[in-house]
KOLTINU-56004 format. One line per field, with one value per residue (C-alpha): x, y negated, z negated; chain. Coordinates in pm, whole numbers. Layout:
% KOLTINU-56004
u: c(X/...)
v: c(Y/...)
w: c(Z/...)
dogu: c(A/...)
//
This chain:
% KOLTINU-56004
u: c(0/323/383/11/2/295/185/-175/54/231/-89/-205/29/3/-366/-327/-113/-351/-610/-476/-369/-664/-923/-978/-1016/-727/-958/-799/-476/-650/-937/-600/-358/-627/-711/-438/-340/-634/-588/-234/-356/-611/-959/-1266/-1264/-1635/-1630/-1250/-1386/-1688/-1420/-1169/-1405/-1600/-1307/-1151/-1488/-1414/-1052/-1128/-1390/-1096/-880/-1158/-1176/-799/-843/-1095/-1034/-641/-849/-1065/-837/-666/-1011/-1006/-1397/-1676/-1978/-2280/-2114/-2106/-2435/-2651/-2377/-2414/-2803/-2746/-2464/-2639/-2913/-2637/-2363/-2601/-2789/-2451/-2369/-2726/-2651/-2270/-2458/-2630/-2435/-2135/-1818/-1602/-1853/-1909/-1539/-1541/-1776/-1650/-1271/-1436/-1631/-1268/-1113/-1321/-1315/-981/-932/-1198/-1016/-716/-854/-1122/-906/-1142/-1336/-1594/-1546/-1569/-1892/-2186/-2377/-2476/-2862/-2966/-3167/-2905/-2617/-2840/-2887/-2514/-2457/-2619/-2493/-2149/-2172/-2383/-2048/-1811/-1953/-2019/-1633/-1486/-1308/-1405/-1562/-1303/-1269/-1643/-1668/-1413/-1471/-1834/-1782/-1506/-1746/-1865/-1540/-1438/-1066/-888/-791/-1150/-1274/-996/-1085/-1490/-1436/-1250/-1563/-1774/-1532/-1645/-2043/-1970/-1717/-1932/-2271/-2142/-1903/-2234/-2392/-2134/-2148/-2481/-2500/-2238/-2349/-2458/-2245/-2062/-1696/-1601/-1233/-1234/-1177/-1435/-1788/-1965/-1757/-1492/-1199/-1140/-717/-702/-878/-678/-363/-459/-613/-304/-89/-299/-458/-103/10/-344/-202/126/-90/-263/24/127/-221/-111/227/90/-15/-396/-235/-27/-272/-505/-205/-140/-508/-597/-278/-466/-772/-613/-402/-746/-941/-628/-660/-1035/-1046/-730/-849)
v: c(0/-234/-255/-322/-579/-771/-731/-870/-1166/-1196/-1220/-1504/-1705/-1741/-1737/-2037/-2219/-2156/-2253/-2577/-2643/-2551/-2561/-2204/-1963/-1742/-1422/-1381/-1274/-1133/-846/-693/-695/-557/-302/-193/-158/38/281/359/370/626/495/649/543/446/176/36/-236/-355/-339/-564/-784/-881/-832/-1108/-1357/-1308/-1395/-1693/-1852/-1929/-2048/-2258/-2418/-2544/-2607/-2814/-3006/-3087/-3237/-3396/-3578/-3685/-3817/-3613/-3445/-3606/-3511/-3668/-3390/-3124/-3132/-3005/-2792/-2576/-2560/-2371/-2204/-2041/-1881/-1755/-1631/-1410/-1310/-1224/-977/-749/-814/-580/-282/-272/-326/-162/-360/-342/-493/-793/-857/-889/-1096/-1361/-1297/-1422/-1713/-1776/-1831/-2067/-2281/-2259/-2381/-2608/-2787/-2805/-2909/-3202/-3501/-3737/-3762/-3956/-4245/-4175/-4215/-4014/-3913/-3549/-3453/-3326/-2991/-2893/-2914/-2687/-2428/-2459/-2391/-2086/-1942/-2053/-1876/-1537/-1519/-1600/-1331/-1063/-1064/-1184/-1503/-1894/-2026/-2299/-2141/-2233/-2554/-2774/-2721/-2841/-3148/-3201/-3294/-3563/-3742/-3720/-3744/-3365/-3408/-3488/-3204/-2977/-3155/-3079/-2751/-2629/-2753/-2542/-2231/-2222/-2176/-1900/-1735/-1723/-1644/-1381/-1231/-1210/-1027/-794/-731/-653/-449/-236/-198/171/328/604/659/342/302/254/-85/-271/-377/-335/-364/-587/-457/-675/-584/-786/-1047/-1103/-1086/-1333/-1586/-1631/-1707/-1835/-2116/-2225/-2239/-2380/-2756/-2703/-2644/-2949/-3203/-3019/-3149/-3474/-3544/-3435/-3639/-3545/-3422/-3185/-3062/-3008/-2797/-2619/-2515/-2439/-2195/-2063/-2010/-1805/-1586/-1522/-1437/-1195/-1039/-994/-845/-592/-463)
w: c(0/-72/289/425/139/299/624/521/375/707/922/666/748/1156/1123/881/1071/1409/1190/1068/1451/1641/1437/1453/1219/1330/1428/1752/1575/1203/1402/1621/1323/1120/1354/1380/1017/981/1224/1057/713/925/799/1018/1331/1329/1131/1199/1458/1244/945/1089/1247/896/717/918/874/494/538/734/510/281/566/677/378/339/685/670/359/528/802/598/380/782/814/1127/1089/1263/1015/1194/1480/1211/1063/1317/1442/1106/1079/1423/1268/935/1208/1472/1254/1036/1378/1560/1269/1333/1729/1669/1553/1883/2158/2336/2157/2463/2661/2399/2422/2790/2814/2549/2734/3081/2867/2700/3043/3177/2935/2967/3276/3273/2944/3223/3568/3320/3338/3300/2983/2831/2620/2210/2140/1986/2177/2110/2108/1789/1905/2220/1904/1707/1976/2084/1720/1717/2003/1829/1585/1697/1963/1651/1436/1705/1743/1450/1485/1348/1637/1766/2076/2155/1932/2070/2390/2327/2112/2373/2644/2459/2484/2130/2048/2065/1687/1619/1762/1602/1290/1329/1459/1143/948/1153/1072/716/754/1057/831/532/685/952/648/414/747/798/420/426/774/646/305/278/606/494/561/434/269/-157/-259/53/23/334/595/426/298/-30/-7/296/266/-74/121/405/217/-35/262/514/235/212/544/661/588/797/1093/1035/962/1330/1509/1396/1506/1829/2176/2240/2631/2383/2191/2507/2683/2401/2335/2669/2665/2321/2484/2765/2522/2350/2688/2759/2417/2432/2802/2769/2451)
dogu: c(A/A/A/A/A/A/A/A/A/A/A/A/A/A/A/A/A/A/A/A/A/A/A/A/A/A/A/A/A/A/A/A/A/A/A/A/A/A/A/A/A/A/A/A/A/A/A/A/A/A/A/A/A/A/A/A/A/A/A/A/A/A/A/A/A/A/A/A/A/A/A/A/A/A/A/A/A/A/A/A/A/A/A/A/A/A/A/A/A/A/A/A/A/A/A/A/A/A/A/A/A/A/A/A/A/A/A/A/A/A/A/A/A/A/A/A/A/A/A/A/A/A/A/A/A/A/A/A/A/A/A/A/A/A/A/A/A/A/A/A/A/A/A/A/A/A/A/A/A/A/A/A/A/A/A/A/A/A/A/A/A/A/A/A/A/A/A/A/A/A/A/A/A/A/A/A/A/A/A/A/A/A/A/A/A/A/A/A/A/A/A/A/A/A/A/A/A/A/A/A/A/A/A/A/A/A/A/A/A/A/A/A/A/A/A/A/A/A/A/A/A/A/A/A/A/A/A/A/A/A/A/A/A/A/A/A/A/A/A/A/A/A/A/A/A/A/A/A/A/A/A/A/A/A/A/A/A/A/A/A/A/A/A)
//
């Protein structure tokens, strides 16, 4: 256990860091490491994909929340953005949890890998922007909020990858929309973790020491070191050029699309 312990620690601390940068909540590298940890440690492989995935919204609820708060404190969340955003969120993240039991995993990922890539590229080839300036409508955030987070929990990661893009077509500043996205981690973490919990409550075949389908060692380990490291990502975001930070999350995005469709 020593070793998967450090490991855990280890995969805290990129998925903080991502966190703190993108405003993700570092699920594209937590539900891989996990899985594969848990297919050494040989735990049933039934439940190792449903156990990595919630396991990794219960890691990132804590990351979220250092994330967040760093941003916060940077004054770098726009709230009037966030609010309706998580009303959609609290519907979508719990839905997205129910949705995993029934339908084919692989073909969940491939679809949000194709989704991943063109935002991607249309992050790249959109030059031209809006001004700043508010201009969301209340209901379409709500909806895009729960289709945020039903996608977010379905495959285990803090939304970012969907949630900047969006706020991004309004025109709001790149460290904004890192900023707001992180926000939006912590209700898709926490709802779609409490989903998972509860979806996975009485399957059988599930490892001592996890409730549902979280398993408590990891998210121990991963929130120790990805709470800590959370804030270097975000002091990062900040020292950057908003042409930087769109380069660098575009090249994100793509890594995740690549993850999601070779998996």
């Amino acid at each position: 256990m020593g070793i998967e312990i450090l490991v855990f620690l280890l995969v805290g601390i990129f998925a903080g860091t991502l966190a703190g940068m993108f405003g993700i909540g570092g699920g594209v590298i937590i539900v891989p490491a996990l899985i594969a940890i848990f297919s050494y440690l040989e735990f049933h492989e039934n439940i190792i994909v449903h156990l990595a995935i919630g396991t990794s919204l219960a890691s990132i609820f804590f990351t979220g929340l250092a994330s967040a708060y760093s941003h916060n404190s940077k004054k770098g969340i726009i709230w009037e953005a966030f609010y309706p955003l998580a009303i959609g969120i609290f519907v979508g993240a719990i839905g997205g949890a129910i949705i995993a039991n029934n339908i084919s995993g692989s073909t969940l990922r491939s679809i949000v890998g194709i989704f991943l890539l063109i935002l991607a590229i249309q992050l790249i080839i959109n030059r031209k922007l809006k001004e700043y300036k508010n201009n969301e409508n209340y209901l379409l955030s709500i909806l895009s909020g729960s289709g945020i987070g039903a996608a977010s929990a379905i495959v285990g990661i803090g939304g970012g990858s969907f949630s900047v893009p969006y706020l991004r077509t309004f025109g709001y500043e790149m460290k904004l929309c890192i900023g707001t996205s992180a926000a939006c981690g912590v209700p898709i973490a926490l709802f779609g973790s409490l989903g998972y919990l509860f979806t996975g409550f009485d399957k059988i075949n599930l490892p001592e020491m996890s409730i549902g389908y979280i398993y408590i060692p990891a998210v121990l380990g991963i929130a120790v070191t990805s709470i800590l490291s959370a804030n270097i990502g975000v002091r990062i975001t900040h020292a950057l050029s908003d042409m930087t930070l769109k380069i660098l999350f575009s090249v994100f995005l793509m890594v995740g699309a690549l993850y999601m469709l070779a998996i």
